[in-house]
NULO-835491 format. One record per residue (C-alpha): x, y, z. Coordinates in steps of 0.02 Angstrom, whole numbers, padded with zeros to 5 digits, always signed. Each point is the difference from the previous one (the first is absolute). Example, Ala and Ser with C-alpha at 12.3 -4.5 7.8 and 13.67 -1.06 7.14 Angstrom:
% NULO-835491
+00615-00225+00390;+00069+00172-00033;
This chain:
% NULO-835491
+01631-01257-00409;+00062-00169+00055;-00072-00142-00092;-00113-00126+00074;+00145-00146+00015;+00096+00106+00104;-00126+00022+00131;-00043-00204-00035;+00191-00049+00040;-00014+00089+00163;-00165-00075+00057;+00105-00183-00048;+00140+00062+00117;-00098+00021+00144;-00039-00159+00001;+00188-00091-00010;+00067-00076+00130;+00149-00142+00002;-00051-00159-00117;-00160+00041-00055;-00029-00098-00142;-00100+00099-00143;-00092-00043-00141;-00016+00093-00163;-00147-00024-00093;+00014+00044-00195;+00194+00049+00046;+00030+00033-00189;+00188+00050-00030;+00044+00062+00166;-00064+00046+00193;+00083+00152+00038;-00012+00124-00145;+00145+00055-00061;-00054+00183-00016;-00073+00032+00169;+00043+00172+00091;+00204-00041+00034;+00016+00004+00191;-00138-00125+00004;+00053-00110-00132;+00182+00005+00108;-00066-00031+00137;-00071-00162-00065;+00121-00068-00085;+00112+00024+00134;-00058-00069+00152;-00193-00036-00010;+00003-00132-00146;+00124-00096+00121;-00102-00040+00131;-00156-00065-00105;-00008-00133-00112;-00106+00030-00153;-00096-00131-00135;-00101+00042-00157;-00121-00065-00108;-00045+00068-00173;-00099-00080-00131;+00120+00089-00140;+00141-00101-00042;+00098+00144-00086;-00016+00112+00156;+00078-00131+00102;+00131-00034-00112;+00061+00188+00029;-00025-00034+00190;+00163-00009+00094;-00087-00068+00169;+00026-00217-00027;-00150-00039+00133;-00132+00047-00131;-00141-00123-00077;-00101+00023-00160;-00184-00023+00067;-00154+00087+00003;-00068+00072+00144;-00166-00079+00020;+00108-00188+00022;+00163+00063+00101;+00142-00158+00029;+00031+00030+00159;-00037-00086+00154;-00129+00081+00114;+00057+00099+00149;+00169+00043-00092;+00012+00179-00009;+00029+00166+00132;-00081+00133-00135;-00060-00039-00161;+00022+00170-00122;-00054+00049-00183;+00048+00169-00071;-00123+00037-00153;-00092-00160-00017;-00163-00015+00067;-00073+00116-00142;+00043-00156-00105;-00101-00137+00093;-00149-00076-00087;-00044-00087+00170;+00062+00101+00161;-00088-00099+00124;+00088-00150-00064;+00181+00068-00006;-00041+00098+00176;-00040-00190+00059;+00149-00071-00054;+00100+00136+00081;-00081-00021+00184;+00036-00211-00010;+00197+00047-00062;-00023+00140+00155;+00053-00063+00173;-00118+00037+00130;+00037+00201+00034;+00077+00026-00162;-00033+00140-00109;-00058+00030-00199;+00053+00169-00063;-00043+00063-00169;-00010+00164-00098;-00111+00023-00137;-00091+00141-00118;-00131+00064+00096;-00174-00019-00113;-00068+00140+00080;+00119+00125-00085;-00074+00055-00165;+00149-00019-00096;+00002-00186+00051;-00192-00008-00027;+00027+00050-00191;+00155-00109-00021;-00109-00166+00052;-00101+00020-00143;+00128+00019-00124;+00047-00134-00112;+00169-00096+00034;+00043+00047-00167;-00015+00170+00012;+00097-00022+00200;+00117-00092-00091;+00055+00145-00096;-00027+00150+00119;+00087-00074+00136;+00177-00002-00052;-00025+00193-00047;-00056+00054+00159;+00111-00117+00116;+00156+00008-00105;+00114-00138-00004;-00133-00133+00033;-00029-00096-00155;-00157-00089-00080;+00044-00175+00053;-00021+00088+00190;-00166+00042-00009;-00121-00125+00020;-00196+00001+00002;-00083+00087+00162;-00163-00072+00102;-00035+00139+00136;-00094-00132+00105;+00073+00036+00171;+00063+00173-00027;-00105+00115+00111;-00016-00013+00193;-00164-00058-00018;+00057-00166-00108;+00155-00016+00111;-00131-00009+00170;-00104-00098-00108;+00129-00127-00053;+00086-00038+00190;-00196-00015+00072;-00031-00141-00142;+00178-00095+00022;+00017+00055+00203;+00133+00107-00010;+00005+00147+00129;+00012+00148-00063;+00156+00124+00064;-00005+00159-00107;-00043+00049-00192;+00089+00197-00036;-00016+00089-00138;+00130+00083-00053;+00091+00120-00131;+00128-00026-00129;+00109+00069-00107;-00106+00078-00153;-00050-00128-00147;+00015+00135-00120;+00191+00077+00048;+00076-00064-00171;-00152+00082-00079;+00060+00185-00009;-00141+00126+00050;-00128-00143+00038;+00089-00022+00164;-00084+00171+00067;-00164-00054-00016;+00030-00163+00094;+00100+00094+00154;-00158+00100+00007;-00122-00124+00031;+00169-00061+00130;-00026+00167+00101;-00192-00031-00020;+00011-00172+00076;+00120+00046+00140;-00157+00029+00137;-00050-00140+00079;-00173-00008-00058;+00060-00047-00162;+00135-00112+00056;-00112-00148-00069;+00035+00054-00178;+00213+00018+00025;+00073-00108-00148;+00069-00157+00091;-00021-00108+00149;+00128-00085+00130;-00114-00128+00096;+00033-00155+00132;-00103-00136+00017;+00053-00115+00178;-00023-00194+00014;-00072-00030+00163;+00080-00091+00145;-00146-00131-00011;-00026-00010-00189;-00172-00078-00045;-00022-00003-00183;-00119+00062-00094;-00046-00089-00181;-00171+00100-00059;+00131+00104-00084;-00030+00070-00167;+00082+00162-00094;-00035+00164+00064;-00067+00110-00114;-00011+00182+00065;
């Protein structure tokens, strides 16, 4: 089973076209990750990351100090330096599950947004149970899990988790409050959690097969979502974190 970047990558490149100018929010080390399936990590790196030009902002110094890209910006979210009406498509690739205040950060996005312009983001869907019992964990306890079941990744990588705007319901919620329009929130599978975990992995490629008809599709493990900035942008400012 592919995992849920590789299906995220492709929704991106749909959306290229000559000098669009994209924004990474929460870029960490790198945009394109280095282990993606090869003939769409080639394909990338050979002619698509040409014609865009790509910018990031991260609030964690030692992740930009591994980043290779030079047009990158420690900042938070919620206060983004950039001039409004600056950016084509404005991306973040496992991020929103760490905002305390969505609506704020989804604000900042649509002023950075040129009228038109896209935000596309994929995120743990809340809905899925395994995601349900991990937001109640303590970050110690993530802390030390994570590394085990996502090998490679160390503790310094995993920082602590919100779930405020990870559901469809909190993503609707969040573009009504800050005017966003809503394009499409898909939930969608992934490669299993559990695959470095010997046997466990059957029982989680069960509940896979389970969730494979559509009238469960709800509960599938991640989502790929895009928010649009309207061609006549009034902004909202009753905005407060969603919750669901």
């Amino acid at each position: 089973m592919s995992s849920s970047q590789q299906l995220y990558y492709e929704r991106l490149e749909k959306l290229v076209r000559d000098g669009l100018r994209v924004l990474d929010v929460g870029c960490g080390k790198e945009f394109l990750i280095g282990w993606l399936r090869p003939d769409l990590h080639q394909r990338w790196s050979a002619s698509i990351l040409d014609r865009i030009t790509i910018f990031g902002v991260d609030p964690w110094m030692p992740s930009l100090q591994q980043n290779t890209n030079r047009r990158i910006a420690c900042a938070v979210a919620e206060q983004l330096p950039i001039a409004s009406s600056s950016f084509d498509l404005v991306t973040a690739n496992m991020v929103v599950e760490h905002l305390a205040d969505p609506d704020a950060v989804v604000r900042e996005v649509m002023r950075v947004l040129r009228p038109g312009g896209c935000f596309v983001f994929h995120t743990p869907n809340l809905r899925c149970p395994v995601i349900g019992v991990s937001k109640w964990l303590p970050h110690s306890v993530k802390r030390a899990a994570v590394p085990i079941v996502e090998g490679g990744r160390g503790k310094e990588d995993v920082f602590p988790t919100h779930y405020r705007m990870n559901t469809r319901e909190a993503v609707a919620a969040t573009a009504r409050r800050v005017g966003a329009e809503l394009g499409w929130v898909d939930a969608v599978f992934t490669a299993p959690f559990t695959q470095s975990l010997g046997p466990l992995v059957v029982f989680e490629l069960l509940i896979t097969k389970m969730l494979r008809g559509a009238p469960f599709a709800r509960w599938r493990p991640d989502l790929i979502c895009m928010l649009r900035k309207p061609k006549v942008y009034d902004r909202l400012d009753n905005c407060g974190p969603a919750r669901n």
